[in-house]
Residue, then its C-alpha position, 0 to 999 in steps of 0.5 A: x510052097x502052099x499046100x494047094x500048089x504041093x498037092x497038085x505038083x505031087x498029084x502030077x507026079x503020082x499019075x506020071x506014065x512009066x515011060x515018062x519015069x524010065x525016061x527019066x533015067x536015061x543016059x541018051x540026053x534027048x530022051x530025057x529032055x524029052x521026058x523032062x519037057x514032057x513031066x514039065x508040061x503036065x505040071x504047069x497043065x494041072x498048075x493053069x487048071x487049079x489056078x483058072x479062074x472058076x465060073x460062077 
């Protein structure tokens, strides 16, 4: 991984709302995945946002 891609997914990660982390550790399978799914969509969101093309 590049720095810009590692800083960005641990940036992701450092904003992560609580009940996203609580959900995390669930034993209920669908409240995870639904935590998981959630944390994924952040990632790839902030990932599209640094890897857009920038205006000039």
């Amino acid at each position: 991984m590049n720095e810009t891609l590692t800083g960005t997914v641990l940036h992701v990660i450092e904003r992560t709302p609580h009940w996203v982390r609580h959900d995390l550790e669930s034993k209920d399978a669908a409240i995870r995945v639904r935590a998981e799914e959630t944390l994924a969509a952040m990632i790839a969101a902030a990932l599209d946002e640094v890897n857009a093309p920038q205006a000039s």
